[in-house]
LUMGUTI-8735 format. One record per residue (C-alpha): residue number from 1; y, z, x. Coordinates in nm, 2 decimals. Layout:
N
<NUM,<Y,Z,X>>
...
END
This chain:
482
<1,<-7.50,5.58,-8.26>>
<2,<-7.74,5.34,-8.11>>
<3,<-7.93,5.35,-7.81>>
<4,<-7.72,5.05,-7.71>>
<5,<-7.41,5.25,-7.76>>
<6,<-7.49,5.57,-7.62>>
<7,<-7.59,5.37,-7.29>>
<8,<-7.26,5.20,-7.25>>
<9,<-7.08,5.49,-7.32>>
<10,<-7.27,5.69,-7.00>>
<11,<-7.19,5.36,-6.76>>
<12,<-6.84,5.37,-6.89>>
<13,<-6.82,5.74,-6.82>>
<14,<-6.98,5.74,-6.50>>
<15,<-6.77,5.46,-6.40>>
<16,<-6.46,5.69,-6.50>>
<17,<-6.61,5.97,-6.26>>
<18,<-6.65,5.71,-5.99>>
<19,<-6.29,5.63,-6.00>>
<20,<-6.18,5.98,-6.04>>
<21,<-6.41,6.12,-5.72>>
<22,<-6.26,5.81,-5.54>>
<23,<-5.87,5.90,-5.60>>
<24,<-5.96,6.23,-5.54>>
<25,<-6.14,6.15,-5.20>>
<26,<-5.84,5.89,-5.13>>
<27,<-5.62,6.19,-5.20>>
<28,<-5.81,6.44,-5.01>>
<29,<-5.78,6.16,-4.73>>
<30,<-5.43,6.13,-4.74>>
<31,<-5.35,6.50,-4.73>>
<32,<-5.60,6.57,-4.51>>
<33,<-5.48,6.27,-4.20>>
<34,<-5.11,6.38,-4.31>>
<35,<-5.19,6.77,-4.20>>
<36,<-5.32,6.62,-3.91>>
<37,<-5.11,6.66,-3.55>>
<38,<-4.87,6.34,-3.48>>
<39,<-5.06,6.29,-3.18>>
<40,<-5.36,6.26,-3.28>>
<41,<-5.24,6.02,-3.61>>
<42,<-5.07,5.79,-3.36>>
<43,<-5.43,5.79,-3.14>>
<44,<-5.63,5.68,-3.42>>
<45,<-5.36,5.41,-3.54>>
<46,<-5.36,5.29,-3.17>>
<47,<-4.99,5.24,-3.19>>
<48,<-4.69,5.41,-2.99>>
<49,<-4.36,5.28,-3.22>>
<50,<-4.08,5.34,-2.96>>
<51,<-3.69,5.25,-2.99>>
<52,<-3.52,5.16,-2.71>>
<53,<-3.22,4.93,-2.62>>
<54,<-3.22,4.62,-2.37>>
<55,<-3.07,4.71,-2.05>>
<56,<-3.10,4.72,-1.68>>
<57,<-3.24,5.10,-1.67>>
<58,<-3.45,5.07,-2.01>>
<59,<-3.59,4.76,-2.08>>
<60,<-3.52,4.40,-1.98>>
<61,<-3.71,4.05,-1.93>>
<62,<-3.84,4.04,-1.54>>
<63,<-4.00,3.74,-1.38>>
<64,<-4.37,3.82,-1.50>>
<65,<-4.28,4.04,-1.82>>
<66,<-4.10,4.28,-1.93>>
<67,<-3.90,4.57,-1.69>>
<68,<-3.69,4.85,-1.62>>
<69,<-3.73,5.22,-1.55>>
<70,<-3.80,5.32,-1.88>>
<71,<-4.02,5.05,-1.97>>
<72,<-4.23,5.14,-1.70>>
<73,<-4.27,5.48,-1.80>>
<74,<-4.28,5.42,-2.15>>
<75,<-4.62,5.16,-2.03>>
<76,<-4.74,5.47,-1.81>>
<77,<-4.75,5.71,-2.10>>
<78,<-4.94,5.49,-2.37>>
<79,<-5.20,5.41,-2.12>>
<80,<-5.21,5.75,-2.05>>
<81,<-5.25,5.80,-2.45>>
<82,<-5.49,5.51,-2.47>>
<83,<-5.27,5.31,-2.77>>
<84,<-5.05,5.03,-2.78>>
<85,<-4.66,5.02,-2.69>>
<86,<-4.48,4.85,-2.98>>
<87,<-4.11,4.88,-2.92>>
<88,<-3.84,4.81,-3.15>>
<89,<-3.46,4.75,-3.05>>
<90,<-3.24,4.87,-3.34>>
<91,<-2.88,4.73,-3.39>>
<92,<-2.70,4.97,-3.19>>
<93,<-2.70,5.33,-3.07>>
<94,<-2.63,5.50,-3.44>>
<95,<-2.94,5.28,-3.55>>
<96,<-3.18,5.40,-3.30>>
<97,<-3.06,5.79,-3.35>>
<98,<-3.06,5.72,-3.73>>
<99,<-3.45,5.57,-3.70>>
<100,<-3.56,5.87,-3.47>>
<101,<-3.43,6.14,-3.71>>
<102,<-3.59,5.95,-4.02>>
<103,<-3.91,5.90,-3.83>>
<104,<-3.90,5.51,-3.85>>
<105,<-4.04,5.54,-3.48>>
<106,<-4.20,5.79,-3.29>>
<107,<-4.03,5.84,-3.03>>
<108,<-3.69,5.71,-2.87>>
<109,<-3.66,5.61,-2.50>>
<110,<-3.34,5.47,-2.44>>
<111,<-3.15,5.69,-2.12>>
<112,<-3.09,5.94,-2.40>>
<113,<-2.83,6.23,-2.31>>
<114,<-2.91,6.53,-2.41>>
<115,<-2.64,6.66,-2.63>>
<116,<-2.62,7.00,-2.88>>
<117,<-2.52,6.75,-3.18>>
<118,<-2.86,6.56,-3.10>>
<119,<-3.10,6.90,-3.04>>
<120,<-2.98,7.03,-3.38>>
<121,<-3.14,6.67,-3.53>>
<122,<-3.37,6.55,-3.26>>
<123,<-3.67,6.75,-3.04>>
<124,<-3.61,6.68,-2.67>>
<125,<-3.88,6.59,-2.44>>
<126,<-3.81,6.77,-2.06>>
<127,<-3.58,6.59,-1.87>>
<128,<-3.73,6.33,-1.65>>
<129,<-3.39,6.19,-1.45>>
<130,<-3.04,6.33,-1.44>>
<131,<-2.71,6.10,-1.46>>
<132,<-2.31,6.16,-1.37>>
<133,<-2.09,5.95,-1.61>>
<134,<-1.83,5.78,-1.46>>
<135,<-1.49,5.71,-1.57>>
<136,<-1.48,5.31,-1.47>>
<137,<-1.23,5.08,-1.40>>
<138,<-1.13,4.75,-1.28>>
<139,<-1.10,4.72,-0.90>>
<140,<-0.80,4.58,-0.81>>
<141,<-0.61,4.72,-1.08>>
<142,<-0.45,5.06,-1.13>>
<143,<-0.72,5.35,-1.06>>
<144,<-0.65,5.66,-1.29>>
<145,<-0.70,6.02,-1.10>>
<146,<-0.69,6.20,-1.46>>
<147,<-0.80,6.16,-1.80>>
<148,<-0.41,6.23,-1.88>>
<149,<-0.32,5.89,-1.69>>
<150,<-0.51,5.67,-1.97>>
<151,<-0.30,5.54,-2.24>>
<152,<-0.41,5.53,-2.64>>
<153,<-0.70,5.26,-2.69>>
<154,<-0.74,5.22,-2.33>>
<155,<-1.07,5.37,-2.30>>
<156,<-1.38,5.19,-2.45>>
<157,<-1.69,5.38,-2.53>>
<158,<-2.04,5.33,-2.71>>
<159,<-2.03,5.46,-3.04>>
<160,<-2.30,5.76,-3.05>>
<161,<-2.31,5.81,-2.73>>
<162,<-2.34,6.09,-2.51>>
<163,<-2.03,5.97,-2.34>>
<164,<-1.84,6.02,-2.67>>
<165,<-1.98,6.35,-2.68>>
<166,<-1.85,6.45,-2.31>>
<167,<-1.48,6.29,-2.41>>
<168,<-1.48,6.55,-2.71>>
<169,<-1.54,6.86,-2.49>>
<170,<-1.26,6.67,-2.24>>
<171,<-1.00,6.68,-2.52>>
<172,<-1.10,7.02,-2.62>>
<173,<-1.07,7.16,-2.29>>
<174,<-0.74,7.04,-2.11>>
<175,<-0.67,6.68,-2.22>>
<176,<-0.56,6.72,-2.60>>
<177,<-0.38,6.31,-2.59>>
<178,<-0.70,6.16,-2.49>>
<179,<-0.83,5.88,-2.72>>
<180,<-1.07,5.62,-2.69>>
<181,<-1.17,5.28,-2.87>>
<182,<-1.59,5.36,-2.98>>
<183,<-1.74,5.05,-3.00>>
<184,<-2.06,5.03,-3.25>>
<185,<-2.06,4.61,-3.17>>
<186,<-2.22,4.63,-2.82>>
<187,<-2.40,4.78,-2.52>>
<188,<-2.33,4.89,-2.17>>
<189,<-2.40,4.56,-1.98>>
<190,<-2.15,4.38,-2.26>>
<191,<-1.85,4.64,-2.21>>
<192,<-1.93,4.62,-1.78>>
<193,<-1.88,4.22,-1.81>>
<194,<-1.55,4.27,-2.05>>
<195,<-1.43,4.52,-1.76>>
<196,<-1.51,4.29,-1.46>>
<197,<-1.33,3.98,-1.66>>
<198,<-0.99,4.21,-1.71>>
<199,<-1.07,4.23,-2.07>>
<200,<-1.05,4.60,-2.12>>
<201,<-0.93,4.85,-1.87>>
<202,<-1.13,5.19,-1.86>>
<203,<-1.51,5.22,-1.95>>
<204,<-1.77,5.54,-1.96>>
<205,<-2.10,5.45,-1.79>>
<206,<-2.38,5.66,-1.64>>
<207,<-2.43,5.64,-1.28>>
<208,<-2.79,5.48,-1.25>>
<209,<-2.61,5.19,-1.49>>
<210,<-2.37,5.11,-1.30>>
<211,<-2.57,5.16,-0.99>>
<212,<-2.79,4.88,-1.08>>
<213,<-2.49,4.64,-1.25>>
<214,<-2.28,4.64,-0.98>>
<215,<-2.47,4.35,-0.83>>
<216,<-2.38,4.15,-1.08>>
<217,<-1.98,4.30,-1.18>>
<218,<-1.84,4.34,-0.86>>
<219,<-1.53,4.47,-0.98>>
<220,<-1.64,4.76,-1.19>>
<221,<-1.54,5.08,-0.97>>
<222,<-1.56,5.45,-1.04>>
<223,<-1.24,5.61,-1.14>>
<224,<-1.40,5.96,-1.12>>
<225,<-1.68,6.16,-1.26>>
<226,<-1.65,6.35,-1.59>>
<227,<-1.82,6.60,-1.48>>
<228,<-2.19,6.79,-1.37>>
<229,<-2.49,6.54,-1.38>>
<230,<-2.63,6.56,-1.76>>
<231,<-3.00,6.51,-1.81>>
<232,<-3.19,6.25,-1.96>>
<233,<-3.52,6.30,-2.19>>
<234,<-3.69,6.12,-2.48>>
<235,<-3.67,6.23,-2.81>>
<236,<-3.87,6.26,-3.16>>
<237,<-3.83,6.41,-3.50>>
<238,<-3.72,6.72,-3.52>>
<239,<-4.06,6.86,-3.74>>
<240,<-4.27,7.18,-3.66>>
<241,<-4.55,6.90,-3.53>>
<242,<-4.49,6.92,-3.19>>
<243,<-4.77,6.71,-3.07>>
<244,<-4.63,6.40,-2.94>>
<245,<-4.31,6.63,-2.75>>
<246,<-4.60,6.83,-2.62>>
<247,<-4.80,6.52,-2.47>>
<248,<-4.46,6.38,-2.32>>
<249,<-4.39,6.70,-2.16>>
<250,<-4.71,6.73,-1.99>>
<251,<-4.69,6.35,-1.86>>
<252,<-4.37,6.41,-1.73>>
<253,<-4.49,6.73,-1.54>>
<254,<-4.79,6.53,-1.43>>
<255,<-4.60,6.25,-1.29>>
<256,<-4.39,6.44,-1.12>>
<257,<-4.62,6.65,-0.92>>
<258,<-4.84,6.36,-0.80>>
<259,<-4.53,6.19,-0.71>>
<260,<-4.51,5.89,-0.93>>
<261,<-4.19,5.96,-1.07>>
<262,<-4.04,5.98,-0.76>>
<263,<-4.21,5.62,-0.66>>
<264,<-4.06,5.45,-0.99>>
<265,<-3.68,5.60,-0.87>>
<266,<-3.78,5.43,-0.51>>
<267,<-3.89,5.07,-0.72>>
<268,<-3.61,5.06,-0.98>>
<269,<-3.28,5.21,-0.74>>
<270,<-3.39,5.26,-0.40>>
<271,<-3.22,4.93,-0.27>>
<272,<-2.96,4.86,-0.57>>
<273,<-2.66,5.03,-0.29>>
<274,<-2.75,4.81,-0.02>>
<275,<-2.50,4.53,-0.10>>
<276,<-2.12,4.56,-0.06>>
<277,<-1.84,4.34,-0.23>>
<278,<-1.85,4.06,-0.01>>
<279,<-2.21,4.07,0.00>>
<280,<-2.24,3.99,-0.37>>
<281,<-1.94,3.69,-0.35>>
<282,<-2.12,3.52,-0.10>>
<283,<-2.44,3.58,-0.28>>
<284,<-2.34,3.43,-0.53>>
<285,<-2.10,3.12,-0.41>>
<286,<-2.46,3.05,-0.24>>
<287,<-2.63,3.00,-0.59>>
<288,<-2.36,2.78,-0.70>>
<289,<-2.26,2.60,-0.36>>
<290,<-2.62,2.58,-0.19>>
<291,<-2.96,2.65,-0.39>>
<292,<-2.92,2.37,-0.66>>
<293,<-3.01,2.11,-0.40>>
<294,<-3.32,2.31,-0.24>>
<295,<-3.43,2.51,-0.59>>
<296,<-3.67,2.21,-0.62>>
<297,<-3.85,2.29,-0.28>>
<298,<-3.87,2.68,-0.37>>
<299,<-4.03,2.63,-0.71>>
<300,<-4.29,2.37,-0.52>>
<301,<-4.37,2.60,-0.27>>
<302,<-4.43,2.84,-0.58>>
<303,<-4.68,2.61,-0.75>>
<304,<-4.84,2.62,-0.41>>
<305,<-4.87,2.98,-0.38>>
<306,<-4.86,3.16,-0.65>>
<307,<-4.55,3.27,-0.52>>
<308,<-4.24,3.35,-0.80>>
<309,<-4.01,3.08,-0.67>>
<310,<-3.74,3.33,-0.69>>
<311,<-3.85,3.59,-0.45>>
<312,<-3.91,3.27,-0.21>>
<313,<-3.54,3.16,-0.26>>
<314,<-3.48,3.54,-0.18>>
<315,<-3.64,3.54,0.12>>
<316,<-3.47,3.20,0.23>>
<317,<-3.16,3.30,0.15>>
<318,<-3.19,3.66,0.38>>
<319,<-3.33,3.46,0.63>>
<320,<-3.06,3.21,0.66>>
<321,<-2.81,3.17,0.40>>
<322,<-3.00,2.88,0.22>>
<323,<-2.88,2.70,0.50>>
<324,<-3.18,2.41,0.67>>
<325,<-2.96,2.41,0.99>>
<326,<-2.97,2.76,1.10>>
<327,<-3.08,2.87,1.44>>
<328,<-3.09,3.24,1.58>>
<329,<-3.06,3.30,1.95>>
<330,<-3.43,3.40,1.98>>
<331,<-3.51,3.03,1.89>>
<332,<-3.62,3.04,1.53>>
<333,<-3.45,2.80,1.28>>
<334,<-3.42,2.68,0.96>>
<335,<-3.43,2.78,0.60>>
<336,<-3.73,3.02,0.65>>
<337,<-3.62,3.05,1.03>>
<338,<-4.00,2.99,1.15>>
<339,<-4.06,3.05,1.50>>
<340,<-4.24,2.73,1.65>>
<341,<-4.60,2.93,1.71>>
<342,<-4.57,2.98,1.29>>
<343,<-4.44,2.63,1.29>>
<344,<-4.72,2.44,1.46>>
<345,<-4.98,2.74,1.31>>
<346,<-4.84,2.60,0.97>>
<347,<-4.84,2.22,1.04>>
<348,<-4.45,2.21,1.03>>
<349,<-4.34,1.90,1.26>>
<350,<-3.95,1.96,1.17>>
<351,<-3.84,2.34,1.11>>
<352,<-3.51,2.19,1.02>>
<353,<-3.64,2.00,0.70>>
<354,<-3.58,2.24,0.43>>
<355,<-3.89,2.14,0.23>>
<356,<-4.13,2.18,0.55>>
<357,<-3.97,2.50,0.60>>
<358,<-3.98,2.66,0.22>>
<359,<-4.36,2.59,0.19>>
<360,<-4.45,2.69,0.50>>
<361,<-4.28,3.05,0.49>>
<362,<-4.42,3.06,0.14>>
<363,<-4.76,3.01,0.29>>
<364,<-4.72,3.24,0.58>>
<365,<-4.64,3.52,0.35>>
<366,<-4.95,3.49,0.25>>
<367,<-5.10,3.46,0.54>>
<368,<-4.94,3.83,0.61>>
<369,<-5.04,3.94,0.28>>
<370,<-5.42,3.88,0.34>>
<371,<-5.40,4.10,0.58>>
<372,<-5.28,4.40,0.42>>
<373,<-5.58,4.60,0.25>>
<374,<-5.66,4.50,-0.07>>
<375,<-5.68,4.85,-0.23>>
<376,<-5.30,4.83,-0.20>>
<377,<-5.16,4.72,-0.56>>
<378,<-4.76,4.54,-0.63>>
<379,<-4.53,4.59,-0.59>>
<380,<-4.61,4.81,-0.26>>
<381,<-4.84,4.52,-0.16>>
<382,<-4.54,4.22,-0.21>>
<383,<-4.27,4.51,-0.04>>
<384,<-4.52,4.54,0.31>>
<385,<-4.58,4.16,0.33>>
<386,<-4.20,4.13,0.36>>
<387,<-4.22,4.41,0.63>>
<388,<-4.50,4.24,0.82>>
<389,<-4.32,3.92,0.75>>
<390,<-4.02,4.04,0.94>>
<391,<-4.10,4.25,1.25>>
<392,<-4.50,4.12,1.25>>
<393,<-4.76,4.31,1.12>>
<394,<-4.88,4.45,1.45>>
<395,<-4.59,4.65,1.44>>
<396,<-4.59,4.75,1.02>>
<397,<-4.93,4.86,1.11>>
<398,<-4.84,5.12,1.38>>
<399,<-4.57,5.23,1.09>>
<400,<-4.84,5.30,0.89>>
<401,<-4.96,5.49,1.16>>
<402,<-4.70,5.71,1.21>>
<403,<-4.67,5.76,0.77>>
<404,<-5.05,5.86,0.80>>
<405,<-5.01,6.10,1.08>>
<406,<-4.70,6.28,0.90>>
<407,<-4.94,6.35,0.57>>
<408,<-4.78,6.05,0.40>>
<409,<-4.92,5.77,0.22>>
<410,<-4.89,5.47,0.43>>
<411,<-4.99,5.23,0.11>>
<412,<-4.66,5.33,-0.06>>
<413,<-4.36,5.10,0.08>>
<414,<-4.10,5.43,0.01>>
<415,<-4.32,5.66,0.26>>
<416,<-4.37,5.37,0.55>>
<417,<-4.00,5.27,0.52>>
<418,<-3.91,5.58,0.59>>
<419,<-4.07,5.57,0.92>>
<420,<-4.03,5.20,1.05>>
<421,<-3.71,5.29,1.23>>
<422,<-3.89,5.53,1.42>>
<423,<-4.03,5.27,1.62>>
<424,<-3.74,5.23,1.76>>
<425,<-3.74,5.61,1.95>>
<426,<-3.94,5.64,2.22>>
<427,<-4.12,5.99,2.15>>
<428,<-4.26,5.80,1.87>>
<429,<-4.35,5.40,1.97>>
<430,<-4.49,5.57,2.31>>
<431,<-4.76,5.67,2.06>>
<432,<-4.87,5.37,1.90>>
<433,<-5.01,5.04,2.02>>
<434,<-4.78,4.77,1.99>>
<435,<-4.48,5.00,2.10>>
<436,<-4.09,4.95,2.06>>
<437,<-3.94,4.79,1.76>>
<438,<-3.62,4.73,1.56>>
<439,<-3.77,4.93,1.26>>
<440,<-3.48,4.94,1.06>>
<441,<-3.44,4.58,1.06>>
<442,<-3.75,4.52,0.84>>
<443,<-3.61,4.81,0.62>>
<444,<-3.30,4.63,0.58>>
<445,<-3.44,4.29,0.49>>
<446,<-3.69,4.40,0.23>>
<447,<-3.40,4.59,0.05>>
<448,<-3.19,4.29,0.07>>
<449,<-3.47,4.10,-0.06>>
<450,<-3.53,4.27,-0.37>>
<451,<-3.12,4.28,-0.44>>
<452,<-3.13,3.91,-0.40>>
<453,<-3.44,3.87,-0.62>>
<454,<-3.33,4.13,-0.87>>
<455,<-3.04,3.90,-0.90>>
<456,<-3.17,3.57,-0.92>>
<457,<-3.39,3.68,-1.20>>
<458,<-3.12,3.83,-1.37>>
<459,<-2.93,3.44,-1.36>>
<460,<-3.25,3.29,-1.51>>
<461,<-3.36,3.48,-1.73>>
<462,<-3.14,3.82,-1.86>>
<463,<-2.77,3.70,-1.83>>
<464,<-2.60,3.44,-2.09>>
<465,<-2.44,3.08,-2.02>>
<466,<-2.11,3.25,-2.04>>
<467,<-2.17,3.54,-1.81>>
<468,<-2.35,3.36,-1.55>>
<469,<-2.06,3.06,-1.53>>
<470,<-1.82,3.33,-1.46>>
<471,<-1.98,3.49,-1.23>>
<472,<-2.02,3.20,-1.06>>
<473,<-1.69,3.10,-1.05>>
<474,<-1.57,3.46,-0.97>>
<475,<-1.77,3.35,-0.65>>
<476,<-1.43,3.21,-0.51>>
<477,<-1.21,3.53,-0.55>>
<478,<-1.11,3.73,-0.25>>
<479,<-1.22,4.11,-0.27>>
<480,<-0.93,4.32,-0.45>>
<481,<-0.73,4.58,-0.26>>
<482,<-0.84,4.90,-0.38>>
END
């Protein structure tokens, strides 16, 4: 062998070892980041994979991004985690069980019921809200008192579902007849719009859905419950890693001890009750009958300010209706019903001309909202402007007050809510500077306020062509006798 040979022959071979060290270090690698906790491999990757479904409660497109109550928490905990949110919305409720089990995701977050059938598949998180589901029908039309009154394919359900799961233990336990169409081919908010068109008769939902949806289907009505209140909780893969279950337990725990949890119930349902039946049908005959011809001076006034021109038409329309002639007994008029010192202090020379009134409430509220300290962040911020708006800030700040003196936070809009009505009790306005108020009427509007908003974005931006023309024209009907 030459010397020639013998050389190539050692490069060949050390190039062999190379290779050899590197698929062993590559395999070492592997193993060694596959041994390693789910937590900690989703912390490095930077990416939280969560399945979730589109909904008023989970996940839905708000004015400036995404929202819903489990969106917010789901944002919450990956900050928390320091990674990114990537969410994924799988074809129906089989799908996103299916994808949890498999580990396609790492975690699901969809107002999951805890069931036995899941647990033996799925690792529950603790529960972070509890739910009644409700037997629901069309108002109006015959209201069952038992699950023995409901006739074969009657009663439509969400294939997967906890509620199927509830309906099983039903038949097993006194109602043997009981049947029910499961539906794989749609969602909650579909099967609410079928049952508030007359297209099907009796639904399952859980009560923070409905509690939110019934803004928008006014006829949906609870039959009954189906029993006790059933928890809800995230869930992952049912593996010995319990990592990720672990983090989500202590966030959960954390949250709700400083009292953040409670806030986010306050944002998402605190004021989803406020309106009735004949709120709603004159909400919305208003959108069809009145807003088209002043929309254009509400998005203006938004280019002006900053201002979403939806919350502005809000505002107008608790003020007055949408309606440039209006005139209260105290003397304030028009869309915005300005007084005439906040007229002339905003250059308005007819309070009656619905342009000159939309941009200058839109720039009053802001005039209130530089007043309120900065270190208050949205929405509490947006929620006290409204307040101060309303019964002057003079009178929001004693409010504050009062919160402060009780140990409360008076930056959070749930805590100083709770004590604006006070204001009107003497043993408590006595106290303060500007004295006596109507407290509960700033309570009232700002609640209204974020109905009417809630449900304006919902027309623009969540609901389809064919749901938003009939709840339009279901604007017209007379409230059913119960």
């Amino acid at each position: 062998m030459t010397l020639r040979d013998a050389s190539h022959r050692i490069v060949v071979i050390a190039i062999a070892a190379g290779l050899l060290l590197a698929g062993l270090y590559g395999l070492l690698t592997f193993y060694w980041r596959a041994q390693q906790p789910q937590l900690e491999q989703i912390q490095r990757n930077g990416r939280l994979l969560v399945a979730t479904r589109q909904g008023p409660t989970t996940y839905y497109p708000g004015a400036d991004g995404p929202e819903g109550f489990e969106y917010a928490l789901l944002e919450h905990f990956s900050r928390d985690l320091g990674v990114e949110l990537e969410l994924v919305f799988p074809s129906d409720l089989e799908a996103l069980l299916d994808a949890t089990e498999r580990g396609s995701v790492h975690l699901a977050a969809a107002g999951l019921g805890i069931t036995p059938a899941r647990e033996a598949k799925l690792r529950y998180s603790r529960p972070y809200d509890h739910v009644t589901e409700k037997l629901i029908y069309r108002r109006g039309t015959w209201r069952p008192r038992t699950l023995d009154e409901i006739g074969p394919d009657e009663l439509h359900v969400i294939a997967g579902s906890a509620h199927e799961t509830t309906l099983r233990e039903q038949r097993a336990n006194g109602f043997p007849m009981l049947q029910w169409q499961r539906r794989s081919d749609t969602g909650t908010g579909a099967l609410l719009s079928a049952l508030d068109e007359g297209l099907i008769r009796y639904m399952v939902a859980d009560s923070n859905e409905l509690r939110l949806s019934r803004r928008v289907y006014r006829h949906a009505a609870t039959a009954f419950d189906l029993g006790d209140p059933r928890p809800l909780a995230w869930a992952t893969r049912r593996t010995e890693d319990t990592s990720l279950v672990d983090a989500v337990n202590d966030f959960f725990q954390r949250i709700e001890r400083n009292g953040w949890l409670e806030h986010l119930h306050a944002r998402y349902y605190g004021h989803a009750e406020r309106l009735n039946f004949v709120d709603t049908r004159a909400f919305w005959r208003s959108v069809r009958d009145r807003l088209p011809a002043i929309q254009v001076h509400f998005e203006r006034a938004a280019e002006l300010t900053g201002l979403d021109w939806r919350l502005l038409a809000a505002v107008g329309y608790q003020e007055s209706h949408w309606r440039a002639d209006a005139v209260s007994p105290t003397g304030v008029r028009g869309i915005m019903m300005l007084t005439r010192s906040t007229a002339q202090q905003m250059g308005v020379a007819d309070r009656n001309d619905p342009e000159q009134s939309i941009v200058a409430g839109a720039r009053y509220l802001r005039v209130v909202e530089k007043k309120i300290p900065e270190r208050i962040r949205a929405p509490d911020r947006l929620w006290l402007t409204l307040a101060g708006y309303n019964v002057g800030f003079g009178h929001l700040e004693d409010a504050r007050i009062l919160t402060e003196r009780d140990g409360a936070d008076p930056d959070l809009w749930r805590e100083v809510k709770q004590r604006l009505p006070l204001l009107a009790r003497r043993r408590f306005h006595q106290t303060v500077r500007r004295g006596y108020a109507r407290g509960q009427e700033p309570v009232d509007y700002v609640d209204n306020i974020r109905n009417y908003y809630d449900m304006l974005v919902w027309f623009t931006t969540v609901g389809d062509d064919a749901a938003r023309q009939r709840v339009l024209a279901d604007a017209d009907t007379g409230q059913p006798a119960r």
